[in-house]
Structures are given as C-alpha cells and as structure tokens.
N, C-alpha and C positions, 0 to 999 in steps of 0.2 A: 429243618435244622441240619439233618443230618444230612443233606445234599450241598445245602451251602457249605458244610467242614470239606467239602472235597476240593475243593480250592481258595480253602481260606484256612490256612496253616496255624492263626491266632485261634480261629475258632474251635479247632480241631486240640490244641494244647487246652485250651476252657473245657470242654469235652470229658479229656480224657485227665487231666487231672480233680476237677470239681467234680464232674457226675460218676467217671469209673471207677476211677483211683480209691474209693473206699469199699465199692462194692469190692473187685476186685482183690483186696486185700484179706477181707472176711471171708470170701470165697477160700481163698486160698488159705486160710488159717483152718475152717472146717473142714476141707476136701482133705487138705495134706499134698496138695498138686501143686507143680508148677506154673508158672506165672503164663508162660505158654501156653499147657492145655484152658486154665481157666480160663484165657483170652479166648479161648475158640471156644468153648459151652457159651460166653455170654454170647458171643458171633451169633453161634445157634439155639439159643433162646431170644436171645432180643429180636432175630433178624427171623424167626418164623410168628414170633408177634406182629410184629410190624406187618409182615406180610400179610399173615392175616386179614389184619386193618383196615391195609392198601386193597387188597384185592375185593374185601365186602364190602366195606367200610361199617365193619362191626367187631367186638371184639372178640377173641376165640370163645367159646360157651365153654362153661365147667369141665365136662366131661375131654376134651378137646385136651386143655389144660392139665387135666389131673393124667391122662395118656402120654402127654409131653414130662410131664414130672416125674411118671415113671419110667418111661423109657431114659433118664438123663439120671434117676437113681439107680437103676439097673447097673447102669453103664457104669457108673465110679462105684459101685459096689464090686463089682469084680475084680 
C-alpha cells in the first residue's frame, strides 16, 4: 500500500489523514513535540517495523521491540 501512495496522490491523502492523522495528534499531545519531530519518530518506528517484516518476513521478537521502545523513550526523555 505503502508503494502504491508513491504515485498515487489520493491515496497518500487516505493515508495520512485516516490512518496518521490520529495517531499523530496523540502523539503529539503526550510527547509535547512538534508535529515535525512526531512525523519522524513515526518515520522511524513504522519504517524499522516494516523493515523488519520485509527483510524476514517475521515480525521483530519482544525483546527487539522493547530495545526500540527504549531507545525512542530515552530519546524524548531528555
């Protein structure tokens, strides 16, 4: 899905108002961050899942995740 929004402009608007656009708001109400950095935490959350995914085609294990989680609270903790 995420390949076809690259050249499909409607699709990419569906995208990001239906699927981000909420996350993205609660993000940003918990973090206290701008709308910018949240854009790029989900960038590097969703986009080292996926990878993941692509790359095993499994999904990260517990321990994998819970080191992504902390390293991404670390980071907006300071």
């Amino acid at each position: 899905m995420f390949v076809d929004a690259i050249g499909d402009p409607a699709l990419r608007e569906i995208l990001a108002t239906r699927l981000q656009a909420p996350y993205l708001r609660a993000l940003q109400d918990v973090l206290g961050e701008p709308e910018d950095r949240v854009l790029l935490l989900i960038d590097i959350v969703v986009g080292t899942l996926l990878h993941r995914m692509g790359m095993t085609g499994a999904p990260m294990v517990d321990a994998d995740v819970a080191e992504l989680i902390e390293m991404v609270v670390h980071h907006f903790a300071d």
